[in-house]
SEDREN-313613 format. One line per field, with one value per residue (C-alpha): x, y, z; residue in three letters; chain. Coordinates in Angstrom, 3 decimals, decimal comma. Each point is the difference from the previous one (the first is absolute). Example, Ala and Ser with C-alpha at 12.3 -4.5 7.8 and 13.67 -1.06 7.14 Angstrom:
<sites>
xx = c(12,300; 1,370) .
yy = c(-4,500; 3,440) .
zz = c(7,800; -0,660) .
rest = c(Ala; Ser) .
kette = c(A; A) .
</sites>
This chain:
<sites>
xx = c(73,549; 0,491; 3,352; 0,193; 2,667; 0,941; 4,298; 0,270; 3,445; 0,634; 2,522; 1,392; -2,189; 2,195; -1,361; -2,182; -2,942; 1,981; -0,293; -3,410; -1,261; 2,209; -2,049; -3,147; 0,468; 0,594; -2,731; -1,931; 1,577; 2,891; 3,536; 2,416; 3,399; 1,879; 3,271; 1,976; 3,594; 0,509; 0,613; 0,185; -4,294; -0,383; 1,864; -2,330; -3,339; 0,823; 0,527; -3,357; -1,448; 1,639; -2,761; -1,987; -0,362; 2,732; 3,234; 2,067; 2,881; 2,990; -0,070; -0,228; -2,769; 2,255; 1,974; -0,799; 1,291; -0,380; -3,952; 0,359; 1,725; -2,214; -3,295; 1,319; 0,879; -3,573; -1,761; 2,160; -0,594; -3,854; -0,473; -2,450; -0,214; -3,780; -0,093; 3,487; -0,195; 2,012; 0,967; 3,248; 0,659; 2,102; -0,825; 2,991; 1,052; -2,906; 1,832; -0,959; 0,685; 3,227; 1,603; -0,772; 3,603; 0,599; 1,066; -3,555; -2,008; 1,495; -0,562; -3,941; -0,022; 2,120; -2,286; -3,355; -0,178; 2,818; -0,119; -3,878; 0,548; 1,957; -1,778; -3,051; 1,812; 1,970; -4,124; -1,916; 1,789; -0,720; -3,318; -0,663; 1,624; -2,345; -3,174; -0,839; 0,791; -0,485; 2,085; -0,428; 2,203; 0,486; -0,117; -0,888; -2,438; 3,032; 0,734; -3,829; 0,189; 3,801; 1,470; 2,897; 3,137; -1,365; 1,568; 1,942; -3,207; -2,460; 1,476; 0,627; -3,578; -1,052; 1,519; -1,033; -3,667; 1,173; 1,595; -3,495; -2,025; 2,443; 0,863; -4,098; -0,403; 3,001; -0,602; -4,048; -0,306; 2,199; -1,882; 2,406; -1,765; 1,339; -1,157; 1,285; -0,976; 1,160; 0,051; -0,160; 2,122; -0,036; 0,328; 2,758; 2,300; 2,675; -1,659; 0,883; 2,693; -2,658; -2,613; 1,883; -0,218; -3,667; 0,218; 0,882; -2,903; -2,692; 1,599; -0,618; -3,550; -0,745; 0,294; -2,868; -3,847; -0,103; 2,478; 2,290; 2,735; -0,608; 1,121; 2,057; -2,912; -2,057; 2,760; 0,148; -3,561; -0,089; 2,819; -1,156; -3,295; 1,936; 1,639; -2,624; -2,579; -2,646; 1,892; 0,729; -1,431; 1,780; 2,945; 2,935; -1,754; 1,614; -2,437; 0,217; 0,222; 0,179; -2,653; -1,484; 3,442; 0,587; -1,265; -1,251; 1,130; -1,353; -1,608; -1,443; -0,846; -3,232; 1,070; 2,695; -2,032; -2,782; 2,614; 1,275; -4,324; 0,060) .
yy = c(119,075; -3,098; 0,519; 3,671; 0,755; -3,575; -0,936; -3,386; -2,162; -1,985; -2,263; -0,276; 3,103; 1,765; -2,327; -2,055; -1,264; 2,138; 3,226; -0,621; -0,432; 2,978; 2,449; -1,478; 0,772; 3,243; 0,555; -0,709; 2,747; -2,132; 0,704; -2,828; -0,952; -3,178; -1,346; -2,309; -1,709; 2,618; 3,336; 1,280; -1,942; 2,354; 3,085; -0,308; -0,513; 2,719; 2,498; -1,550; 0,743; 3,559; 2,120; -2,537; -1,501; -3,309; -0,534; -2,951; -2,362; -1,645; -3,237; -3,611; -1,744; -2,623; 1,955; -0,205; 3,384; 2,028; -0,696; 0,806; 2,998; 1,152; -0,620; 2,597; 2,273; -0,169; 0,282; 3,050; 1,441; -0,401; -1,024; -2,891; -2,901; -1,027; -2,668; -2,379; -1,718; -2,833; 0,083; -0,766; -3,391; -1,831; -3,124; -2,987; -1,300; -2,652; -3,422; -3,708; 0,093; -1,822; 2,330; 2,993; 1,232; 1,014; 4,053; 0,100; -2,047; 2,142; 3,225; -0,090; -1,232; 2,897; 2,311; -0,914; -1,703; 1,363; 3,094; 0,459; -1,135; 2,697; 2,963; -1,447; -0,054; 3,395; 1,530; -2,285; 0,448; 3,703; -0,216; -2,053; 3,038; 2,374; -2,052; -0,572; -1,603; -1,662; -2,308; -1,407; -2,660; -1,420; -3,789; -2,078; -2,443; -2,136; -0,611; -1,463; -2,836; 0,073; 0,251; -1,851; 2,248; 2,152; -1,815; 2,816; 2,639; -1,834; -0,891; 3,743; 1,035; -2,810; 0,830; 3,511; -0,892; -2,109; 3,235; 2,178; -2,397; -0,228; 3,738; 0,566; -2,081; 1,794; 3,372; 0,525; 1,046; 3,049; 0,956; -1,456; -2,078; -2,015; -1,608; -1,179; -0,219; -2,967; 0,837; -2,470; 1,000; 3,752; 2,325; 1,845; 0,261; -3,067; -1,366; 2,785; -1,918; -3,133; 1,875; 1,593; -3,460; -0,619; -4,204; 0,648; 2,769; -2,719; -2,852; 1,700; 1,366; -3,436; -1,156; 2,336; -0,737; 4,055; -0,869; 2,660; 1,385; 2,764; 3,438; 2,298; 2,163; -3,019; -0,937; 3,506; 0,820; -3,811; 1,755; 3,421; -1,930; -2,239; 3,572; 1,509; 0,314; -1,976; -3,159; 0,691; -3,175; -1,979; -0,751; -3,462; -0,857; -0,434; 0,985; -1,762; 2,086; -2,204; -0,511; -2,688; -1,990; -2,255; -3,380; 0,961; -2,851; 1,433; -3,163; -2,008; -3,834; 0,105; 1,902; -2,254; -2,885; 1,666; 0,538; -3,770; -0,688; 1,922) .
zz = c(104,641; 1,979; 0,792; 1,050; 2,661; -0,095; -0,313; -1,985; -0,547; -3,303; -0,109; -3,396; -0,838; -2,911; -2,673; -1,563; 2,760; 2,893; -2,543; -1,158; 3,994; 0,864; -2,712; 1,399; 3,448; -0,927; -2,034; 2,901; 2,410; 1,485; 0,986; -1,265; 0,314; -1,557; -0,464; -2,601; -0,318; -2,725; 0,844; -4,006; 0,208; 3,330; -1,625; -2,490; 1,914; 1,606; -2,729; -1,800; 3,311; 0,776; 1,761; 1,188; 3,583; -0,558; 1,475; -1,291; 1,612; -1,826; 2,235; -0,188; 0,914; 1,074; 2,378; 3,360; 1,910; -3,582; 0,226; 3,671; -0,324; -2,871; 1,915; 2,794; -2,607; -1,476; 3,267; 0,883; -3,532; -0,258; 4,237; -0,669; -2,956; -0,212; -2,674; -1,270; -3,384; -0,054; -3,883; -0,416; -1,545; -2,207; -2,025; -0,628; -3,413; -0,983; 0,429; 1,214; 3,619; -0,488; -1,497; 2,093; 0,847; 3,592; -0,711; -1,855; 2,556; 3,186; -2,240; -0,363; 3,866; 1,192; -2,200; 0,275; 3,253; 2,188; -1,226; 0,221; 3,505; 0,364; -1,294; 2,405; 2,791; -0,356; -0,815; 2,450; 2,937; -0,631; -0,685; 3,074; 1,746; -1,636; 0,465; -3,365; -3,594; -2,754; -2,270; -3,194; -1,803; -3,503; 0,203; -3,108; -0,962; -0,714; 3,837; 0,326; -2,633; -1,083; -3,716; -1,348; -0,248; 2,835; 3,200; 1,631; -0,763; 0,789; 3,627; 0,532; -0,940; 2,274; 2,778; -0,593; 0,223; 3,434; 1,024; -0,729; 2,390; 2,662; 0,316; -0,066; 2,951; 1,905; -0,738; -0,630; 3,510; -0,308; -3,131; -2,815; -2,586; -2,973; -2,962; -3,626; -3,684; -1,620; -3,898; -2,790; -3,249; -0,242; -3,489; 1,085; 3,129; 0,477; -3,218; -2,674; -1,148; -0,491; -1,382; -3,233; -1,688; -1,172; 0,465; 3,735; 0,497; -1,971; 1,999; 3,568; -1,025; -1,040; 3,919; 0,886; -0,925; -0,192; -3,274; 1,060; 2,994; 2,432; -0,189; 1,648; 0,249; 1,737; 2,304; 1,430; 0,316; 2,304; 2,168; 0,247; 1,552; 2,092; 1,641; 0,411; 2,751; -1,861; 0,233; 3,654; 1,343; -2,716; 2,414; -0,115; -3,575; -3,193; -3,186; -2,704; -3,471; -2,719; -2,396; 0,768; -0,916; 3,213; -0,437; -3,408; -2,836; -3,990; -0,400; 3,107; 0,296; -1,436; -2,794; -0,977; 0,101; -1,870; -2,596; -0,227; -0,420; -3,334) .
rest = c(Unk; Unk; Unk; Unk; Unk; Unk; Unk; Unk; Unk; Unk; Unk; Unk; Unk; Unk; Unk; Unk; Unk; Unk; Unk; Unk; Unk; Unk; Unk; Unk; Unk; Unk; Unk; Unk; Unk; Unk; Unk; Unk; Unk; Unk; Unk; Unk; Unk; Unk; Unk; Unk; Unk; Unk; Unk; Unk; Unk; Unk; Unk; Unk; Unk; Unk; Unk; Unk; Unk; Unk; Unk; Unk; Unk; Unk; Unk; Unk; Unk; Unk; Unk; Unk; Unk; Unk; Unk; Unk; Unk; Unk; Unk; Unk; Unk; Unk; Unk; Unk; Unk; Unk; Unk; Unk; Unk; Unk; Unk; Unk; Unk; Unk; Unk; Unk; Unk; Unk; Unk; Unk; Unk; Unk; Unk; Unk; Unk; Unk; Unk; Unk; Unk; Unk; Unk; Unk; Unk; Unk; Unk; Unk; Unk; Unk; Unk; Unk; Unk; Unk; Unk; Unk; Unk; Unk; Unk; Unk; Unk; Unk; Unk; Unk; Unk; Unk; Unk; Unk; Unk; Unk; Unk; Unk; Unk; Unk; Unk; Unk; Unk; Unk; Unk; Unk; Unk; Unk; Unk; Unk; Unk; Unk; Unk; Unk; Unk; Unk; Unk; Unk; Unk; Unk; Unk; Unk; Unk; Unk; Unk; Unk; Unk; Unk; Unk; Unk; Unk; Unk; Unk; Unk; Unk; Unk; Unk; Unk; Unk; Unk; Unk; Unk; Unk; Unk; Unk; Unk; Unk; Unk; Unk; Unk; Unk; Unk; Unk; Unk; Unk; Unk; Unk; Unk; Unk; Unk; Unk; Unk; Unk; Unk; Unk; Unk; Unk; Unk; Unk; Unk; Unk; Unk; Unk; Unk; Unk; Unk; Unk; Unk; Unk; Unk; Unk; Unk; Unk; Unk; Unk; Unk; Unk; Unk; Unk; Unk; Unk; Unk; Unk; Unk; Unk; Unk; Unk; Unk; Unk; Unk; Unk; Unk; Unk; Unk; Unk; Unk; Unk; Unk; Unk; Unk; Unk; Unk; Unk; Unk; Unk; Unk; Unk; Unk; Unk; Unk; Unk; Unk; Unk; Unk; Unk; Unk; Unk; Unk) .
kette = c(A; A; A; A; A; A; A; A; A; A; A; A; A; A; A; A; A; A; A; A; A; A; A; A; A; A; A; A; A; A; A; A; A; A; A; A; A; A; A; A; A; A; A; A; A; A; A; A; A; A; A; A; A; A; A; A; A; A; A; A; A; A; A; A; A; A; A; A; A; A; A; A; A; A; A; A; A; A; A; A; A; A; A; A; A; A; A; A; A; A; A; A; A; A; A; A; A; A; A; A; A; A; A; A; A; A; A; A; A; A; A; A; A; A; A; A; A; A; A; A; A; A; A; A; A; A; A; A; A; A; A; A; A; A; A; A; A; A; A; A; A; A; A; A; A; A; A; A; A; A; A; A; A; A; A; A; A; A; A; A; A; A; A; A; A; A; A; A; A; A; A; A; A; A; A; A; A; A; A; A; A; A; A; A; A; A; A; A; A; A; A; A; A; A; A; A; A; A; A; A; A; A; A; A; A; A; A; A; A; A; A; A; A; A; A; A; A; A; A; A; A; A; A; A; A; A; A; A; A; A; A; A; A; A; A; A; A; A; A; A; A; A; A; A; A; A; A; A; A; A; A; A; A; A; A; A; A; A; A; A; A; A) .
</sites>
């Protein structure tokens, strides 16, 4: 198992992606521990869980001294974390830029920048002190190429992947490497709420030449590489997951003016 005797951190790891990553890491012989805002979503990871090797937080992302306080609690629990997830993310209401309101835009900034900050920094300064590391984050491929209604995400995932390549250059020497998967429209996760509706599921598979979106299942086999010690050398990088869908247009030039010939 590639993961025996290995401790991994989710953030945002009771459902959805977090869960799904969580049950992987422990089919492959890890120890894992997560957290959420919700403590009835941890309450109930943890009963799902009962018996296994998982511990799980009630804390906010978004909070500073919590994530502090709950990184020495995990390191005194299970004396070492090997591998942090950075999962946790939010996505704000799709509108034209000029509408974003303020509450909304600071929200998604506080969450999925500030707060990933966070978690890094309360796990990497740790790691640095052990010798050794490895963190993953969840970007997007919307904070390579943009998407209208996406402002506030797509500068968070952005400066995520900014945050991946600077923390590789300062902390590679003492053994702590980073990378990121930037995923195109996923089947599941943030999207279940998109997905149920069949004209938004044929709409997004439309924007791939594959003619569909990812998995869950996909997504998490591309991390469970990225942790592991065959993408070792893969280190400040940000891997793009999705489909073939950047730069892709259903119809290019020629096409269309192959059409207007007929």
């Amino acid at each position: 198992m590639r993961f025996e005797s290995k401790v991994v951190f989710i953030t945002g790891g009771t459902k959805g992606l977090g869960k799904a990553m969580a049950q992987a890491f422990l089919a492959e012989g890890a120890s894992v521990a997560v957290n959420s805002r919700s403590k009835e979503a941890v309450d109930r990871f943890a009963e799902e869980f009962k018996g296994q090797q998982v511990l799980a937080f009630d804390t906010d992302i978004a909070d500073h001294a919590a994530m502090e306080a709950m990184a020495s609690k995990v390191y005194e629990t299970l004396g070492k974390v090997d591998i942090l997830i950075n999962n946790a993310g939010i996505v704000n209401p799709l509108v034209p830029s000029e509408k974003i309101k303020k509450d909304e835009f600071d929200k998604v900034i506080d969450v999925n920048l500030k707060g990933t900050f966070y978690a890094t920094q309360a796990f990497g300064k740790r790691m640095v002190q052990q010798g050794s590391g490895r963190i993953v984050s969840i970007a997007s491929q919307v904070a390579l190429f943009g998407e209208k209604g996406f402002l506030p995400y797509a500068i968070a995932k952005s400066g995520l992947m900014m945050m991946t390549r600077q923390l590789a250059f300062e902390w590679s020497r003492h053994g702590v490497t980073l990378c990121a998967v930037a995923p195109g429209f996923i089947k599941g996760g943030m999207n279940e709420g998109l997905i149920r509706k069949e004209v938004f599921v044929n709409y997004l598979s439309g924007r791939t030449p594959m003619g569909r979106m990812g998995t869950v299942e996909e997504l998490v086999s591309t991390i469970l590489f990225l942790a592991s010690d065959d993408a070792r050398y893969i280190n400040g990088e940000t891997i793009v997951m999705d489909g073939g869908m950047t730069g892709y247009t259903p119809e290019g030039l020629l096409d269309f003016m192959s059409r207007g010939k007929q």
